[in-house]
C-alpha positions in Angstrom: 4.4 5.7 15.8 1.9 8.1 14.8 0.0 6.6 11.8 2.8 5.0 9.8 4.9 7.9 10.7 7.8 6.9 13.5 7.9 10.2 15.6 11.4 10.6 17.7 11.7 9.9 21.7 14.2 10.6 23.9 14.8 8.1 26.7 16.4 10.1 29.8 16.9 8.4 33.3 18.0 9.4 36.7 19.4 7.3 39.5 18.9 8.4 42.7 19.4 8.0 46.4 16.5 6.0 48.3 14.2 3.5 48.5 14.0 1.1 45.2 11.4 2.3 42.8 10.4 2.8 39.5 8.7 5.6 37.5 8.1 6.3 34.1 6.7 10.1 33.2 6.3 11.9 29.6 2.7 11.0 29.3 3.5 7.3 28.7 0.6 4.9 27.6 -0.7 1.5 29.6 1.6 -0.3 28.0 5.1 1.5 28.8 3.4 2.5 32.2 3.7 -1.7 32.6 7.3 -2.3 31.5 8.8 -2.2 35.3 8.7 -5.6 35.9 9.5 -6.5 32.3 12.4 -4.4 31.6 13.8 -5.1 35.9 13.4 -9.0 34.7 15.0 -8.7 31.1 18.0 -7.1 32.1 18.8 -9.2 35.7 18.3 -12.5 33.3 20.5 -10.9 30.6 23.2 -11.1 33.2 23.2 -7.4 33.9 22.5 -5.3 36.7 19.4 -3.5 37.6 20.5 -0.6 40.2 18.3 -0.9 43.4 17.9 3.0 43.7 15.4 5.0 42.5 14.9 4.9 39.2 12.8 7.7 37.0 12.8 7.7 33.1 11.7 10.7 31.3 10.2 10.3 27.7 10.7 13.4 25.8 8.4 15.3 24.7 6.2 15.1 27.5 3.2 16.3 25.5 3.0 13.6 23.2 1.1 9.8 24.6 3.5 7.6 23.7 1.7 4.3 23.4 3.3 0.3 22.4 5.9 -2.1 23.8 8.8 -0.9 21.3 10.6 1.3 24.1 11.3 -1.6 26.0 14.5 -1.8 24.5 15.7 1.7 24.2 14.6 1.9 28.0 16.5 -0.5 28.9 19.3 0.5 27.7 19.0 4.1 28.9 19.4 2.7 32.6 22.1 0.4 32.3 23.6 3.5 30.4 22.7 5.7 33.6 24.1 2.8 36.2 27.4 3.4 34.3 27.4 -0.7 32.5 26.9 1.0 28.9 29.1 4.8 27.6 26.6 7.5 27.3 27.8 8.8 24.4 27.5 5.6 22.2 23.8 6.2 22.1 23.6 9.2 21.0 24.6 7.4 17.7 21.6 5.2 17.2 17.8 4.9 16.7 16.6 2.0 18.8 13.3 0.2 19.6 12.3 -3.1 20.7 9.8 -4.7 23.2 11.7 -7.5 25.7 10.6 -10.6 26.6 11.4 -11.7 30.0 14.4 -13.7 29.4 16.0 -10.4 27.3 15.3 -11.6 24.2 14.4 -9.0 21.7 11.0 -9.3 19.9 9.8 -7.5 16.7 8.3 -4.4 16.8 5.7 -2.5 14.0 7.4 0.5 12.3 10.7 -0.7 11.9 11.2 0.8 8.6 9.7 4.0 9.4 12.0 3.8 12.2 15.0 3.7 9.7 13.3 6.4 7.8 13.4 8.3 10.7 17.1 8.1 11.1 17.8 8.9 7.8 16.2 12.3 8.2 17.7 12.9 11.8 21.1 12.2 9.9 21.5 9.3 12.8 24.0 6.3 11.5 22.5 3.5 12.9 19.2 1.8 14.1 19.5 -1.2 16.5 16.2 -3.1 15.9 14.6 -6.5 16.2 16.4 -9.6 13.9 13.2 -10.1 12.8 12.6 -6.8 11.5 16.3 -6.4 9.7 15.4 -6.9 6.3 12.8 -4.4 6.9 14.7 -2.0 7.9 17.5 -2.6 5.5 15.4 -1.3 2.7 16.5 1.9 3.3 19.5 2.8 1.8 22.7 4.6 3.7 21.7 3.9 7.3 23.5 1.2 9.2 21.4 -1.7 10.6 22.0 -3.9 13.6 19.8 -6.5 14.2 19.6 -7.8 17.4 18.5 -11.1 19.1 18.4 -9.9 22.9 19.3 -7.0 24.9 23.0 -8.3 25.8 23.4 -8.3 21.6 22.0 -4.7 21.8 24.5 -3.6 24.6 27.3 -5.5 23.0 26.9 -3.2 19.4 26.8 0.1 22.0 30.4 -0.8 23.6 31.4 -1.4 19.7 31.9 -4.9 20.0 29.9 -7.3 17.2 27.1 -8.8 17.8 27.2 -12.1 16.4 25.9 -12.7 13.0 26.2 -9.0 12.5 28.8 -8.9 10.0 26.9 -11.1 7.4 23.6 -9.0 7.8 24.9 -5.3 8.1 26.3 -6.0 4.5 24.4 -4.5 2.2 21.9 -6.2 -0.2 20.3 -5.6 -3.5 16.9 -6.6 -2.0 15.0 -9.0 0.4 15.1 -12.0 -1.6 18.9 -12.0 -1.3 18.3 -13.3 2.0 19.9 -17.3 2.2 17.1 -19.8 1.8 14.6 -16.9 0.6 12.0 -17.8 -2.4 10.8 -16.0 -5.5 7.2 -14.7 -4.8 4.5 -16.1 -6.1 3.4 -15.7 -9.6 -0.5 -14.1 -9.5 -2.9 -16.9 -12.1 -2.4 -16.4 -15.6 -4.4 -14.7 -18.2 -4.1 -17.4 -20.4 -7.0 -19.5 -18.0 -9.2 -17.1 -19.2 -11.3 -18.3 -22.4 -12.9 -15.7 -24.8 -13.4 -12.3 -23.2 -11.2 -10.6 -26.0 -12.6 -7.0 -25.2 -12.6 -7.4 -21.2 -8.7 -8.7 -21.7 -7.7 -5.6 -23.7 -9.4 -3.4 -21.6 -7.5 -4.9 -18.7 -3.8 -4.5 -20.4 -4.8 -0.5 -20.7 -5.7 -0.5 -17.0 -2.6 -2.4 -15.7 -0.3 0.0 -18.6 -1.7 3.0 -17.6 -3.4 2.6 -13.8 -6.8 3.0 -14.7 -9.5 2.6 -12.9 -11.9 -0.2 -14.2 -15.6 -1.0 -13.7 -16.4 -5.0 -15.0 -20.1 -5.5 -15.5 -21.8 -8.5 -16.0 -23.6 -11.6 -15.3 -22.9 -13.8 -12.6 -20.3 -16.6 -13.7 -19.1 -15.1 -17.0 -15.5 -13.9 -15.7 -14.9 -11.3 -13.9 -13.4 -12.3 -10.6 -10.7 -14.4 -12.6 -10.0 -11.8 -14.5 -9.4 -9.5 -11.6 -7.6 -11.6 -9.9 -4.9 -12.1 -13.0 -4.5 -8.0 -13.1 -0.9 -8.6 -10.8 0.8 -10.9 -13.0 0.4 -8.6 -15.6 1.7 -5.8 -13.5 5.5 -4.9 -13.4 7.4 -5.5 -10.3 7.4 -3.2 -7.3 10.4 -0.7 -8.0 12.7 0.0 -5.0 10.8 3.5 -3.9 7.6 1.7 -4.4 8.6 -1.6 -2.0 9.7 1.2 0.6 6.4 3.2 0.9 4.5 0.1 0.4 6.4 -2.2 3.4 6.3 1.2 5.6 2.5 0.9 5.6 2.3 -3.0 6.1 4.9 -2.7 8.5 3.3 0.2 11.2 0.3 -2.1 11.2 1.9 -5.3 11.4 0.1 -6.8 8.6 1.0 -9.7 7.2 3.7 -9.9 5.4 4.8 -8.2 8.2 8.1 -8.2 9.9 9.3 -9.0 6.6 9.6 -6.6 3.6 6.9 -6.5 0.6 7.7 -8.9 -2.2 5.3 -8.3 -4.4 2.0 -5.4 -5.3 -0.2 -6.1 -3.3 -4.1 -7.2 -4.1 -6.5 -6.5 -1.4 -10.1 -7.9 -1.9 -12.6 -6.6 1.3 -15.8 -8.2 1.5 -19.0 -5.9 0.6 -19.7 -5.6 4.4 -16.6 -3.3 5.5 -17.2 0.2 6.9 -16.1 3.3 5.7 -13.3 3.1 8.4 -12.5 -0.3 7.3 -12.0 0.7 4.1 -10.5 4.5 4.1 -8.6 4.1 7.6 -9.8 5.0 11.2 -9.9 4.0 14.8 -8.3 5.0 17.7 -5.2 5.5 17.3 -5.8 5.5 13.6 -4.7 2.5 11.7 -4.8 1.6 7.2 -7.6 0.8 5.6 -7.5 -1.2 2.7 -7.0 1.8 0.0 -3.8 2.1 1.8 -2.8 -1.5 2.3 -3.5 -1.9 -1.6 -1.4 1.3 -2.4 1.2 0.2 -5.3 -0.8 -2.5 -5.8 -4.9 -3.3 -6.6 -8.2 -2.8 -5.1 -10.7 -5.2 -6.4 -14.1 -4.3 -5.2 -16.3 -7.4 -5.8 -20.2 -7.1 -5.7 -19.4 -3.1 -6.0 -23.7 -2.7 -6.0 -23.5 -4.5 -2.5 -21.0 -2.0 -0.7 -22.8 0.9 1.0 -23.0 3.8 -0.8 -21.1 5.7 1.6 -18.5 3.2 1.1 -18.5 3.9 -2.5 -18.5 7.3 -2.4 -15.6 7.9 -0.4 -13.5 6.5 -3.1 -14.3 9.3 -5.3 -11.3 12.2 -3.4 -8.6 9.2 -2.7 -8.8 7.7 -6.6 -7.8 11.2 -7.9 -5.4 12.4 -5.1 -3.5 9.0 -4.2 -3.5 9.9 0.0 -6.3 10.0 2.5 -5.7 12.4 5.2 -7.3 12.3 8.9 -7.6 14.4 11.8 -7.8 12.8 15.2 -7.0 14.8 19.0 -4.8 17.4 17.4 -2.7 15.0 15.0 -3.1 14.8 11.5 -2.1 11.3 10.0 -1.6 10.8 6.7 -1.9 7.6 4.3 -1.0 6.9 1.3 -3.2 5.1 -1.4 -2.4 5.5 -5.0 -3.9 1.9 -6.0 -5.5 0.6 -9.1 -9.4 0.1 -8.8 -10.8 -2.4 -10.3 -14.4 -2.7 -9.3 -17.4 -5.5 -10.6 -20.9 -5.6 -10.7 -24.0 -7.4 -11.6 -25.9 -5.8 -14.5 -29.2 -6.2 -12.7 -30.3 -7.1 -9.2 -31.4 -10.7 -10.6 -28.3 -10.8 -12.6 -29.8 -11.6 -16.2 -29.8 -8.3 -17.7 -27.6 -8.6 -21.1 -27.5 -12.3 -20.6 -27.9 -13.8 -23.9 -30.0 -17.5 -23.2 -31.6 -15.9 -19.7 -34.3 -13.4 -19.1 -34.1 -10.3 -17.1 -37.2 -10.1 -14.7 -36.4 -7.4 -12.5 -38.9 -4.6 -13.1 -38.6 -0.9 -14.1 -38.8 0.6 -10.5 -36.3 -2.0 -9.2 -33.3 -1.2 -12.0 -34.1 2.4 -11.2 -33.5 2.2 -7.8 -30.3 -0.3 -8.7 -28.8 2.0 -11.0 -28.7 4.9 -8.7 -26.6 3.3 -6.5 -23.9 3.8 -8.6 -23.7 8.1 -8.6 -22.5 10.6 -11.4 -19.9 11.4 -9.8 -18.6 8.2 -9.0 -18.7 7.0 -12.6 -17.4 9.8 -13.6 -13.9 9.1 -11.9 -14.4 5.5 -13.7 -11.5 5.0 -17.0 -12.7 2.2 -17.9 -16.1 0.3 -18.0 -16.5 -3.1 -19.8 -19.3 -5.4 -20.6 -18.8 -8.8 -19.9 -21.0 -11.6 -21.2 -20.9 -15.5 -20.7 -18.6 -17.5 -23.2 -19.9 -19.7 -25.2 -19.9 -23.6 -24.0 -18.1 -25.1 -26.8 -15.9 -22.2 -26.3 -14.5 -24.1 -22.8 -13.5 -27.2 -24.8 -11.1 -25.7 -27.1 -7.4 -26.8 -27.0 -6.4 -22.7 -28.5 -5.3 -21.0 -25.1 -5.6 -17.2 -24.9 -2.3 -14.9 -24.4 -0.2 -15.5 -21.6 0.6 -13.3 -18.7 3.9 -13.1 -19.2 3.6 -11.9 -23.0 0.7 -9.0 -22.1 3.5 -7.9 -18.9 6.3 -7.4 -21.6 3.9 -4.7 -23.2 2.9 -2.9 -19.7 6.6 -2.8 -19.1 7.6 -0.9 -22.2 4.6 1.3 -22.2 5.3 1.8 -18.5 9.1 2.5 -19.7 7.7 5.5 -22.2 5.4 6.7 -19.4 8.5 7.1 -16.5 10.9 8.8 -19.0 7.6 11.2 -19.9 6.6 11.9 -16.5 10.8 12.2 -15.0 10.7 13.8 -11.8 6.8 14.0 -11.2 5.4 12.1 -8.1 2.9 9.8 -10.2 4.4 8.5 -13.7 1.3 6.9 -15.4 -1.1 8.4 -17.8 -3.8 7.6 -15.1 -2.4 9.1 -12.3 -0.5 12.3 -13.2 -1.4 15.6 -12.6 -2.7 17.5 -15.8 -5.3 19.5 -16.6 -7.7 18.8 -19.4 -6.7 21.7 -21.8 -3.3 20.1 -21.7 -4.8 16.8 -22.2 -6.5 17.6 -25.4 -3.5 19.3 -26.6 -1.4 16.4 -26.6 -3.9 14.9 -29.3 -3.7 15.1 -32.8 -5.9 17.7 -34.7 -8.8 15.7 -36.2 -8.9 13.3 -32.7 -9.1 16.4 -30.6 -11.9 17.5 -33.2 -13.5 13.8 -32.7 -13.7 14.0 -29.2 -14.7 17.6 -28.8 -18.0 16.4 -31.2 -18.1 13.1 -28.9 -18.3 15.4 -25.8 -21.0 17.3 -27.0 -23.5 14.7 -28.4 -22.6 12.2 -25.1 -22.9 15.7 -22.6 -19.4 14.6 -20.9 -18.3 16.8 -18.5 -14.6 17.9 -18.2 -13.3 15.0 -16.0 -14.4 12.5 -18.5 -12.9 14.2 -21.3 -9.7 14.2 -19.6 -10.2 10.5 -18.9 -10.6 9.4 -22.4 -7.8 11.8 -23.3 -5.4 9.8 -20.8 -6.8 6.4 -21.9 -6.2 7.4 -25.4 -2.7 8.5 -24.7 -2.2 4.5 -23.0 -3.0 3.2 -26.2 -1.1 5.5 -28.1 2.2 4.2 -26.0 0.8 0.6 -26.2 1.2 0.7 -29.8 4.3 2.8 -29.8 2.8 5.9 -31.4 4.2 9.8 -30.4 0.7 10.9 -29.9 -2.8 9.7 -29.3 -4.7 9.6 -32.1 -8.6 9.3 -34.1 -8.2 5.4 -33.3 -7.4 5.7 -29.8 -9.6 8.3 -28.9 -12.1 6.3 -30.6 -11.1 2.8 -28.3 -11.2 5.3 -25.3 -14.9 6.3 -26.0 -15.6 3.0 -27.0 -14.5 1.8 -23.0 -16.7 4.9 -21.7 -19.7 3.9 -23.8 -20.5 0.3 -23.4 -20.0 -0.7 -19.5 -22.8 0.2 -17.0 -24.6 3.7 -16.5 
């Protein structure tokens, strides 16, 4: 695995004359340089035999550090193929991996689907992987998966016998939760919890009907974590391209809900502490960060004034391009990240600023240096920035609950419908997300809103970026209220977002 990116290996071995040994070459890492004794142990207790000659395996190619447990397997098999107990040629048929336990039994690996990604592109029929990674790997379409228990399953499917249970799991399925006894996810909170906020909830169906980013900003305890945390369950459901890319990334790390696929989008919170490489991806080898584990899905950034500011700005190249892209000992990885970012913040370092019954007291030098944490730029990349203020007490003991989740999805769906048969046979199919230039943008308005917002522009000294974001929050409106194109009202609504968060 390189990244989330499964890389081939060929497994070659030699018997030889002489004295028993061992060796492994092909630049292999600590942990395939220790798999003597492991592989020697799993195949005698599978009831096979390990030849006592001398043994070399070759992992090709021999410039590339090939590091992880998951060639146990393939391994394995290569000598039992060498000794003459398996046919050579059977193997050439399959991509396998898998780290062995002592007593043969096969145990899941990271990267299974990437692995069956893999063998889609090498035109390769099969995969033999882990049991507990087959519904992973199922997810890709046209590839034949066998999912094996233990090494004497895996050398049963390469002499064309069936391993058992085989038959029932190399069926295809419609998804993962066809699996027997497997459960619905779990619904995200609903929107109807939240009392008041009318503004803050409207501003939250554009952002989930249009990926937007969002900026919440208000006092401490008037909202804004619950409402974050109800943005899924008014998101539609992961689409079958979307499930793949978003399981690949879970699955090379072996985040939970790792070895099994990704039910549902994703909602990754980190805590104001995290690094820059905690957050964009890093390490050595290089590993996710949390833009990537929240790609398809949400990034909520709470206490946004408390992350670092290099933290903070490093979002501003992967909101607009959807990837990060790092360079580590002549590889190049790649991630993907095309989330939804929904950031909040206190007003004010005491918190009070806009309250209506409490008094600011932080002075003039202290909101100047609080409001520059929060750059040009960085707001500038910003769709969406709403003001939140407490609700009223008596507001809490009303019996009249606000809209449901379920009723505010049925409208991101069908604007979400209009945006995919728009956008047919682009990469990103939202009106946040696509590729488009702001000429473009402003032509897609109507005369007298592209007049309003030209005037808007000039008075409010936007630059070009922010015009183009009001012109694609404009155009989410439009297609929420099933309108051809944007209008002087949405435009309006748009600016209206832009105008009266923070900064």
């Amino acid at each position: 695995m390189l990244g989330i990116d499964a890389v081939p290996v060929e497994v070659e071995t030699d018997i030889a004359h002489g004295l028993p040994s061992y060796t492994v070459v092909g630049l292999p890492g600590s942990a395939v340089r220790e798999s003597d004794d492991r592989i020697r142990a799993a195949v005698r207790n599978s009831g096979l035999p390990f030849p006592g000659r001398k043994v070399t395996v070759n992992l090709a190619p021999a410039d590339l550090r090939k590091d992880g447990s998951l060639l146990d397997l393939p391994i394995a098999l290569s000598v039992l193929s060498a000794e003459g107990v398996l046919p050579g040629e059977a193997l050439a048929g399959w991509v396998i991996a898998g780290e062995l336990s002592l007593d043969g039994t096969v145990r899941p690996i990271r990267g299974a689907l990437s692995q069956a990604i893999l063998a889609r592109s090498l035109n390769v029929p099969g995969v033999i992987t882990p049991f507990d990674n087959g519904d992973e790997a199922r997810l890709v379409p046209g590839i034949r998966v066998v999912a094996v228990r233990s090494l004497r399953e895996a050398a049963a499917a390469l002499t064309g016998e069936e391993p058992p249970g085989d038959r029932a799991e190399a069926d295809p399925v419609d998804g993962p939760s066809k699996e027997p006894g497997a459960t619905a996810p779990e619904r995200a909170p609903d929107l109807s919890d939240v009392v008041g906020q009318p503004m803050a909830r409207r501003a939250l169906e554009i952002a989930a009907a249009g990926c937007h980013a969002m900026l919440l900003v208000g006092p401490p305890g008037c909202g804004k974590t619950m409402l974050a945390e109800r943005l899924p369950g008014i998101l539609p459901d992961l689409t079958a391209s979307e499930a793949l890319d978003a399981t690949r990334i879970y699955g090379a790390s072996g985040e939970p809900p790792w070895p099994r696929p990704l039910l549902r989008r994703p909602f990754r919170a980190p805590h104001p502490s995290i690094t820059a490489a905690g957050l964009l991806g890093g390490g050595s080898p290089p590993r996710p960060g949390e833009i990537s584990f929240a790609h398809c899905g949400v990034l909520f950034l709470d206490e946004f004034s408390e992350f670092r500011a290099e933290v903070r700005e490093a979002l501003r190249q992967p909101v607009e391009s959807g990837e990060i892209r790092l360079s580590r000992s002549g590889h190049r990885y790649r991630f993907p990240c095309r989330f939804l970012l929904l950031a909040a913040t206190n007003p004010c370092p005491c918190g009070n600023a806009g309250h209506p019954r409490k008094v600011c007291r932080c002075s003039p030098p202290l909101l100047d240096r609080f409001s520059r944490k929060f750059s040009g730029p960085l707001l500038d990349r910003i769709d969406l920035a709403v003001s939140v203020l407490p609700v009223a007490v008596e507001a809490w003991s009303c019996e009249g609950r606000g809209e449901s989740s379920a009723a505010v999805r049925r409208r991101v769906d069908a604007c979400r419908a209009v945006q995919e048969s728009r956008y047919t046979g682009r990469i990103s199919r939202t009106n946040g997300t696509v590729r488009s230039g702001t000429a473009d943008l402003l032509r897609e308005l109507t005369p007298e809103a592209a007049a309003f917002l030209t005037r808007a522009a000039e008075r409010l000294s936007l630059s070009g970026r922010a015009i183009g974001k009001a012109c694609r929050v404009a155009r989410t409106i439009a297609d929420l209220a099933d309108e051809r194109r944007a209008g002087l009202p949405h435009v309006a609504e748009a600016l209206q977002y832009r105008l009266s968060g923070f900064g």
